[in-house]
N, CA, C and O atoms as a MOPAC input file, in Angstrom:
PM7 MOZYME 1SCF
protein

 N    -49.73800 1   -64.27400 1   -81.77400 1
 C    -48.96000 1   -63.25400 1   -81.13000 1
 C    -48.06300 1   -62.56900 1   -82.16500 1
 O    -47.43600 1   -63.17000 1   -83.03700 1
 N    -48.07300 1   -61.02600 1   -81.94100 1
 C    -47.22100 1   -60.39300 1   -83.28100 1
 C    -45.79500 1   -60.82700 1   -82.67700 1
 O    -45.39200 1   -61.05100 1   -81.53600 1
 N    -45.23500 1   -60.84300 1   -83.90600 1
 C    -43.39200 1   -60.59300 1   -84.12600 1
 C    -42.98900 1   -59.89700 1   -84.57600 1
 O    -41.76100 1   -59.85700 1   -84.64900 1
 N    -43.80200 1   -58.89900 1   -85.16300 1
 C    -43.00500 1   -57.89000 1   -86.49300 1
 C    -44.18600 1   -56.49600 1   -86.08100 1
 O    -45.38300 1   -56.36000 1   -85.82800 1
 N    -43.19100 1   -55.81700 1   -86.18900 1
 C    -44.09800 1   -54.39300 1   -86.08600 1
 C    -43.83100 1   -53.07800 1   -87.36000 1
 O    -43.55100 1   -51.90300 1   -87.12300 1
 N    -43.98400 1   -53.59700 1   -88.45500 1
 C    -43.44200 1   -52.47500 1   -89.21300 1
 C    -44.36100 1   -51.27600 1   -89.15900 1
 O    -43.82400 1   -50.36200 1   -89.78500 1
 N    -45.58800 1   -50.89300 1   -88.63800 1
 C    -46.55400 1   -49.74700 1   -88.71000 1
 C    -46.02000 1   -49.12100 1   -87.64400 1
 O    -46.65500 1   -48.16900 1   -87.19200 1
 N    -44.65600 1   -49.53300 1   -86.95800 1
 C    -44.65300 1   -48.63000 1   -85.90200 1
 C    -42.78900 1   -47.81200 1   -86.09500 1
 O    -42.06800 1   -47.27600 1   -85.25400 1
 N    -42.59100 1   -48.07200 1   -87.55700 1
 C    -41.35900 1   -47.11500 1   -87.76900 1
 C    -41.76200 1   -45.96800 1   -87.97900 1
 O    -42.72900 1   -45.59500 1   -88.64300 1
 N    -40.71800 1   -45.16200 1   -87.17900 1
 C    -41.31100 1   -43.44900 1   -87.74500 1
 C    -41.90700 1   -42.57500 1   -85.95100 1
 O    -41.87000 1   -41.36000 1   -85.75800 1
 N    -42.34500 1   -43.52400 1   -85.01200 1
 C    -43.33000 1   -43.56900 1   -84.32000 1
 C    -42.11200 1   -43.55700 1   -83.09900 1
 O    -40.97800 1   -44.03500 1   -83.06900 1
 N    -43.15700 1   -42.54200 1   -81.82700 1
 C    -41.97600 1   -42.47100 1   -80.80900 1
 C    -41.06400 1   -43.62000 1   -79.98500 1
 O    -41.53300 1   -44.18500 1   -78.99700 1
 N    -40.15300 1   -43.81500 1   -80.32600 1
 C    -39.99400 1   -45.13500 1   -79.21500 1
 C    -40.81300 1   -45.28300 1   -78.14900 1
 O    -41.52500 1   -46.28700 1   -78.18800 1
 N    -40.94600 1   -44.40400 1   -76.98000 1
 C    -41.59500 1   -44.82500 1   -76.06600 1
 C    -43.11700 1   -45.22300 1   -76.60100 1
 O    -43.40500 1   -46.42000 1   -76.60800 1
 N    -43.71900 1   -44.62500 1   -76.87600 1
 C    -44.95700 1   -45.40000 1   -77.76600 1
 C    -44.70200 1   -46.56500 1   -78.03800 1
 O    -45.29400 1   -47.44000 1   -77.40600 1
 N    -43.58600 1   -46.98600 1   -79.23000 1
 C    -43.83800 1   -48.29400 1   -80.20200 1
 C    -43.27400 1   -49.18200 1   -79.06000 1
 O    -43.18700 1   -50.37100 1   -79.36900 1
 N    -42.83600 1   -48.82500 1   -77.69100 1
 C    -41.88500 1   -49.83500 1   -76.78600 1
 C    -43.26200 1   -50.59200 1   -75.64800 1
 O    -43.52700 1   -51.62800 1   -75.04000 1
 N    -43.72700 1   -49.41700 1   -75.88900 1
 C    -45.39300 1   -49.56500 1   -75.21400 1
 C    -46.51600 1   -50.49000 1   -75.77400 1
 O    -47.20700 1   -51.26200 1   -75.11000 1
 N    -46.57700 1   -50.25300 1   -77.22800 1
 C    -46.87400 1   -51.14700 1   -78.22500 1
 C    -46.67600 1   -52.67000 1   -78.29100 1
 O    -47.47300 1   -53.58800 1   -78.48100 1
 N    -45.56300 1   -52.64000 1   -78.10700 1
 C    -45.09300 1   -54.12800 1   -78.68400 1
 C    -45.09900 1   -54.37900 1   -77.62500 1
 O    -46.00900 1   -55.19900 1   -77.50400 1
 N    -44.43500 1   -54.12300 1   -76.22500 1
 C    -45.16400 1   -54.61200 1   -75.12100 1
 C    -46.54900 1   -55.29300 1   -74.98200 1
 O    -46.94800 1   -56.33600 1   -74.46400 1
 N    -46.90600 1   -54.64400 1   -75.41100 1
 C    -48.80700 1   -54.58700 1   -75.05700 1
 C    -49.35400 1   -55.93900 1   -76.25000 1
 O    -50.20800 1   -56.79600 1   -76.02100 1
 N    -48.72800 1   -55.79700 1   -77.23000 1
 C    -49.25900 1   -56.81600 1   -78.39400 1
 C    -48.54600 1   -57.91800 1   -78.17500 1
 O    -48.95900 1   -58.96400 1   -78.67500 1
 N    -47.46300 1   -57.92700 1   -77.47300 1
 C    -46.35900 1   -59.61200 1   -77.12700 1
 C    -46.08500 1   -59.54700 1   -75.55300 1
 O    -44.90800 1   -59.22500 1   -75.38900 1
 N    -46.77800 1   -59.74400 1   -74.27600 1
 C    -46.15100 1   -58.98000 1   -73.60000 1
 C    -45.52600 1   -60.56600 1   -73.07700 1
 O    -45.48200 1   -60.78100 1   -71.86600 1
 N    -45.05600 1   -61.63400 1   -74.05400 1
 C    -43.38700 1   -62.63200 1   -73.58200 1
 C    -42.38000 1   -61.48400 1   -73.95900 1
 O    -41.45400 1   -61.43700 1   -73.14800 1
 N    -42.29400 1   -60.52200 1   -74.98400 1
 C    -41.18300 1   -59.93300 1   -74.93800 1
 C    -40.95700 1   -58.31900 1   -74.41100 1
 O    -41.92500 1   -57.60300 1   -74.15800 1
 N    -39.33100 1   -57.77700 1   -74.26000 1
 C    -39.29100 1   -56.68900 1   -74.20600 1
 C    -38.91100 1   -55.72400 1   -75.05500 1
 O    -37.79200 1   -55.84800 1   -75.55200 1
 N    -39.58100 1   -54.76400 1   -75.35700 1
 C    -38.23400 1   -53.92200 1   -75.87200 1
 C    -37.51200 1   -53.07800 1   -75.64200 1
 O    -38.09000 1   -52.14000 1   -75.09300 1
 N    -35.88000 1   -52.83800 1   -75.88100 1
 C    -35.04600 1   -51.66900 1   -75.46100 1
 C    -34.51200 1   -51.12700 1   -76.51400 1
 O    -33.93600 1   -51.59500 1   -77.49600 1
 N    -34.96700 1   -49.34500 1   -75.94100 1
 C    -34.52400 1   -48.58300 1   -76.80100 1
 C    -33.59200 1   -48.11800 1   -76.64900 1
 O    -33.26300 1   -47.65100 1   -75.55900 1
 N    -32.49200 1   -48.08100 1   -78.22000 1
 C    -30.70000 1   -47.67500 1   -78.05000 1
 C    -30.71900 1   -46.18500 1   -79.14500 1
 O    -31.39100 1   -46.08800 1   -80.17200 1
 N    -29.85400 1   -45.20600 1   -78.61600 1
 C    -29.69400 1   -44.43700 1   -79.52700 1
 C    -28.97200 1   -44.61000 1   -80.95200 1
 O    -27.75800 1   -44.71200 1   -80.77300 1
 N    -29.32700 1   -44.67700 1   -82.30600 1
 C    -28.49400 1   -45.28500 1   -83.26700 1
 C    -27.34300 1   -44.85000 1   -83.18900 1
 O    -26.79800 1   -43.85400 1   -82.71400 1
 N    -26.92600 1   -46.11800 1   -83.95300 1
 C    -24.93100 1   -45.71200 1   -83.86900 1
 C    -24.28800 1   -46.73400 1   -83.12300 1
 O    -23.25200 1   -47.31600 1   -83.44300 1
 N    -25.11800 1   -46.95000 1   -81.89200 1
 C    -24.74500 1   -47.77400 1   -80.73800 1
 C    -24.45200 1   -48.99900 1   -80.91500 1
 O    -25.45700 1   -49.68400 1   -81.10400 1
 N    -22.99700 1   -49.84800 1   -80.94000 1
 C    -23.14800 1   -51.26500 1   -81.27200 1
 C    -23.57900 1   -52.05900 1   -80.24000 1
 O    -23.40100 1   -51.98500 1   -79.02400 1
 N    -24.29300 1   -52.98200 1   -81.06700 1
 C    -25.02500 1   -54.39800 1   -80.27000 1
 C    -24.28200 1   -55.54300 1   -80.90200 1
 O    -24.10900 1   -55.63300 1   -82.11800 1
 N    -23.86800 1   -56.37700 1   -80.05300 1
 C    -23.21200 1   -57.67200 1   -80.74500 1
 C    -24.82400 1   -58.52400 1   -81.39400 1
 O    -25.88400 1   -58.62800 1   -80.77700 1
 N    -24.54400 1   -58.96500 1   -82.62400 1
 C    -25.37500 1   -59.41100 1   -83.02500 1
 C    -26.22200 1   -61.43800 1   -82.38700 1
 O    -26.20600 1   -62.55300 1   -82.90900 1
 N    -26.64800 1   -61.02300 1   -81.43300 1
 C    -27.24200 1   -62.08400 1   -80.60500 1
 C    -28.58700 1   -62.27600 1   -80.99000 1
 O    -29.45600 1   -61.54200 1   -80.51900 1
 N    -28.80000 1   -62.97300 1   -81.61000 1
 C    -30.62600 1   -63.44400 1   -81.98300 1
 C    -31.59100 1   -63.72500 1   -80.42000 1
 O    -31.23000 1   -64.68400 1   -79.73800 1
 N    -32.55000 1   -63.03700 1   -80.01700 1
 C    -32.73100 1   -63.49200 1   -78.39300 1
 C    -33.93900 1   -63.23900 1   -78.91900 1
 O    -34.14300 1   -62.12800 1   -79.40700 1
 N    -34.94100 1   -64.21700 1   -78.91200 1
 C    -36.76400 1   -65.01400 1   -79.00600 1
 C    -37.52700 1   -63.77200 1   -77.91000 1
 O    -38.71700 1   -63.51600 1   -78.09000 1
 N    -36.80700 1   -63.11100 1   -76.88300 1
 C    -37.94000 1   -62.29500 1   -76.08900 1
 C    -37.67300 1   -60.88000 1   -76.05000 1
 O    -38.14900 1   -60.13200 1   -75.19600 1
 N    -36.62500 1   -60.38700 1   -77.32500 1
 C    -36.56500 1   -59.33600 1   -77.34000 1
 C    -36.57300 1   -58.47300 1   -78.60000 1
 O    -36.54100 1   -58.94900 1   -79.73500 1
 N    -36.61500 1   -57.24700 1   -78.33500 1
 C    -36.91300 1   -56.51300 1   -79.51600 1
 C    -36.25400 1   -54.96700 1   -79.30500 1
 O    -36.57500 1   -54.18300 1   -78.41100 1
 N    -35.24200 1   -54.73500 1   -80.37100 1
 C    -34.63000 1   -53.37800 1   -80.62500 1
 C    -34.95200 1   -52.79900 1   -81.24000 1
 O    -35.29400 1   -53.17900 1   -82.36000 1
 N    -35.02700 1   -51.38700 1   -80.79400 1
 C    -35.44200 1   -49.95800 1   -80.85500 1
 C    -34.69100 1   -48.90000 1   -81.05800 1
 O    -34.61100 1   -48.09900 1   -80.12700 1
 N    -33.89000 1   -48.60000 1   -82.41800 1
 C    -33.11400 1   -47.12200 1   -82.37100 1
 C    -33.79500 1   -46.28700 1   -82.62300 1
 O    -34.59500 1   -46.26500 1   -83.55900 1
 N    -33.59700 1   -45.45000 1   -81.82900 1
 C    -33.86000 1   -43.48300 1   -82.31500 1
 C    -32.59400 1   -42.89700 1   -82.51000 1
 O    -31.53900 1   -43.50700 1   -82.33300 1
 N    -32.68500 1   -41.66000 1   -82.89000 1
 C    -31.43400 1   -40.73100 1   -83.11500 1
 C    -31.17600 1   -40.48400 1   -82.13500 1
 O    -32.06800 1   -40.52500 1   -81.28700 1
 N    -29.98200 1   -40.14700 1   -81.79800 1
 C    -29.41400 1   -40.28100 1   -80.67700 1
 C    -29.53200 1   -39.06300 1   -79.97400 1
 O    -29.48800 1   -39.13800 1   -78.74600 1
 N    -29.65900 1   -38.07600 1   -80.44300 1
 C    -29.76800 1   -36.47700 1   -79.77800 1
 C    -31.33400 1   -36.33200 1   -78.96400 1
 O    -31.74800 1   -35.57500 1   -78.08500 1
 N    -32.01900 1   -37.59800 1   -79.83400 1
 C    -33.74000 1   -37.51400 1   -78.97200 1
 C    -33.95200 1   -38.64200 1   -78.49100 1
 O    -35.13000 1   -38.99600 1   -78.44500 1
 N    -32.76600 1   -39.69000 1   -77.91400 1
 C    -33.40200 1   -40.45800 1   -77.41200 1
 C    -33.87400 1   -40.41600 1   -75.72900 1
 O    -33.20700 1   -39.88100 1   -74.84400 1
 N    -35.23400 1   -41.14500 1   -75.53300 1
 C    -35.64800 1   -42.22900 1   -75.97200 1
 C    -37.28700 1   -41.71700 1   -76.99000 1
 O    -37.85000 1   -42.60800 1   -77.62600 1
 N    -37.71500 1   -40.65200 1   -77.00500 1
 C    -38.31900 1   -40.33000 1   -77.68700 1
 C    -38.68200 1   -40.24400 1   -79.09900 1
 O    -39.79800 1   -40.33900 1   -79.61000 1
 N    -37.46500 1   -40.03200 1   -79.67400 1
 C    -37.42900 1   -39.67100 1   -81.26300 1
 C    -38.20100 1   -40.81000 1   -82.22500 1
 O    -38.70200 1   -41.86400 1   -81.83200 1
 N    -38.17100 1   -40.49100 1   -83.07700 1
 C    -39.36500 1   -41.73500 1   -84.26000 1
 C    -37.78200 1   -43.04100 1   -84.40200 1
 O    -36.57300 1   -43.07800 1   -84.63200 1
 N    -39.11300 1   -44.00800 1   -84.02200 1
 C    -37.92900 1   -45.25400 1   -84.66000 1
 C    -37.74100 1   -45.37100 1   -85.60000 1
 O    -38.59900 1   -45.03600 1   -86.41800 1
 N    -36.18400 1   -46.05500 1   -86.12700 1
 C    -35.18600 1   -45.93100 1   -87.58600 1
 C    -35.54400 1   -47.04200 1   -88.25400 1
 O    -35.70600 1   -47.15600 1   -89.46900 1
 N    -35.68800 1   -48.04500 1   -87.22000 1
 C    -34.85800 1   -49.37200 1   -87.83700 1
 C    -36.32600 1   -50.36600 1   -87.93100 1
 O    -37.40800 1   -49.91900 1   -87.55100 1
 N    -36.17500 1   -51.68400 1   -88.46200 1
 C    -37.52400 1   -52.22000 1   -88.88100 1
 C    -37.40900 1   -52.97900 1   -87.40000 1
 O    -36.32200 1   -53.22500 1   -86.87800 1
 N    -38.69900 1   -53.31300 1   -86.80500 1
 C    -38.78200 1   -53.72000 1   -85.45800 1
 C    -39.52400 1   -55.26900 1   -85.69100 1
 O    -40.52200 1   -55.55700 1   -86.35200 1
 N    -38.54400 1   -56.19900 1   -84.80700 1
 C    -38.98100 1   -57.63800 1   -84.95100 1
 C    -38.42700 1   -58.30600 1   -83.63200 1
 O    -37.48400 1   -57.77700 1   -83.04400 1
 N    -38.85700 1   -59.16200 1   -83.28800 1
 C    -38.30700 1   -60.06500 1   -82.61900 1
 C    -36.93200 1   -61.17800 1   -82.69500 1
 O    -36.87900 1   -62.33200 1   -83.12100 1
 N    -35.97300 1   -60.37300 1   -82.14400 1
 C    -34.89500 1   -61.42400 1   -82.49200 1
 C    -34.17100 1   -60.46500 1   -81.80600 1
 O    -32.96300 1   -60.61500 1   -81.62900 1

């Protein structure tokens, strides 16, 4: 089962949220507009998603996408 999705930075959130869904579906992912703080919580069934904030939830994802 994947944990790491780096072929999908750049790529629309809703796509790569669809993605990693589809390739892990124990986890979720939610997409935040960057900027946005998250307390840093390690959580095994999830996976974060920034876009720029003026296009979210659409815009190409920023950040490297993994499970934690």
């Amino acid at each position: 089962m994947k944990v790491e999705w780096p072929e999908l930075r750049g790529v629309s959130g809703l796509q790569a949220k669809a993605t990693i869904e589809s390739d892990n579906p124990l986890v979720t992912a939610f997409i935040y507009p960057q900027g946005v703080y998250l307390p840093s919580i390690n959580c095994c069934n999830r996976v974060i998603l920034y876009v720029p904030a003026e296009d979210c939830p659409n815009g190409p994802v920023q950040n490297r996408l993994l499970v934690g």
